[in-house]
N, C-alpha and C positions, 0 to 999 in steps of 0.2 A: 698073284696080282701085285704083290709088293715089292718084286724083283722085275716087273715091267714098269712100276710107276718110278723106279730106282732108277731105273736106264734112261726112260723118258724124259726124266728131270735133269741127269747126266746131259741127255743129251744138248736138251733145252741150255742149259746154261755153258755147254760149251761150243755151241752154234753163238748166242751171245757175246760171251769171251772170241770169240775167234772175229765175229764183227767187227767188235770193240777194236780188236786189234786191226784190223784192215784200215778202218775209219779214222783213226790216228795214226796210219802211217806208219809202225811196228812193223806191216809186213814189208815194206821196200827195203831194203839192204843199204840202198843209196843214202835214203833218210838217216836211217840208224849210223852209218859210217860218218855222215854228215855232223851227225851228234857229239859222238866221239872223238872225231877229229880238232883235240882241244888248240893244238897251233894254229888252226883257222881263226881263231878268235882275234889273233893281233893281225890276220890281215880283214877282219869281218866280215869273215867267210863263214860264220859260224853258224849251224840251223840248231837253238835253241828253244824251239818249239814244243823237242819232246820233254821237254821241264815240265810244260802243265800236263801234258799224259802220265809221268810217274808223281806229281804231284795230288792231282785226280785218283790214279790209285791208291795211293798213301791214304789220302782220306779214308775214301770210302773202305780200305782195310781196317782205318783205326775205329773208325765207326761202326762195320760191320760187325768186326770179332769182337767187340765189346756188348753187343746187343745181342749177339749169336751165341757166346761164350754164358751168358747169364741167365742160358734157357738151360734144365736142365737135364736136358740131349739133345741130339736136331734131329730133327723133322723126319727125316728119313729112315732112321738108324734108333739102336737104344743105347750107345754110346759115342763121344767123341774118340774122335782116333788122332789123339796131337804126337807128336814128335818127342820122345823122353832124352835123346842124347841133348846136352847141354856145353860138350866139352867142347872147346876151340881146341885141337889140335892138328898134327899133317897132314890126315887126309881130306879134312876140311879145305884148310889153306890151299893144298894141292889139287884140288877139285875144284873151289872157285878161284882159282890162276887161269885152271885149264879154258873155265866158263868163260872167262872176261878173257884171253886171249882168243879163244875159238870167235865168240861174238865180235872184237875189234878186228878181228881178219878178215869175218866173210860178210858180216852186219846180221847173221838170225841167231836166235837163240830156240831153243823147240818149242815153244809155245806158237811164235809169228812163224816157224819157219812149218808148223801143221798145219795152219791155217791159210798159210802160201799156193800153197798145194790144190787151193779152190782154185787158181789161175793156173792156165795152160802151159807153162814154162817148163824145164828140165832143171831151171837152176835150186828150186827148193827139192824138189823129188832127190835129186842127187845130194842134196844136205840133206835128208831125212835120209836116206839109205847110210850116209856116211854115219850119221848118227847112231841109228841103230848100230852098225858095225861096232862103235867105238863102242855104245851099250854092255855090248854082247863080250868084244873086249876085257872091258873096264872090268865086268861081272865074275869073266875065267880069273883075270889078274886078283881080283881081292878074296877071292875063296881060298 
């Protein structure tokens, strides 16, 4: 029963998040490139909008993991599972290059670009399989 209510609440909240993201605009590509697109600003051309979307999140992360982090386990589980590396080094650096160029190229990142995928187009399907690829890639190259 505890591996159903596990999944059901997975799911619940990433039915949510993927909303989240539609509703704001994360999933258009346009949008996001619009964002990015920092030389649009001296001809003010610039969609600044998605400021209150990462600002919105910001909060509610700062807020959440601080109220979440002070129980102690969650809900689901009888331990946290946080991240132990702490080091800034090159494979970081060279990972998030890749992220922020891949996302300034095509405007998804995986999160908007799974949630895409509710609309009928080819153009996220094919950045999710591309994805994956590079996944699967990335995974052979650092073994």
């Amino acid at each position: 029963m505890k591996y159903v209510t596990t999944v059901a609440s997975a799911l619940v909240v990433g039915l949510l998040f993927g909303a989240g993201l539609a509703v704001s605009g994360m999933t258009n590509p346009a949008k996001i490139l619009s964002f990015l697109d920092i030389a649009a600003i001296a001809v003010g051309d610039w969609d600044g909008t998605l400021l209150f979307v990462m600002g919105g999140a910001l909060a509610v992360t700062f807020v959440g993991y601080r109220y979440v982090l002070s129980l102690p386990h969650p809900v689901l589980d009888s331990l946290f599972h946080l991240p132990t590396a702490r080091a800034i080094d090159l494979r970081l650096i060279f990972g998030a290059a890749i992220f922020g160029i891949g996302w300034g190229l095509v405007g998804y990142c995986p999160g908007p670009a799974i949630a895409a995928l509710a609309w009928p187009t080819a153009e996220p399907a094919l950045f999710v399989a591309a994805m994956l690829v590079g996944f699967w890639i990335g995974g052979k190259a650092l073994r």
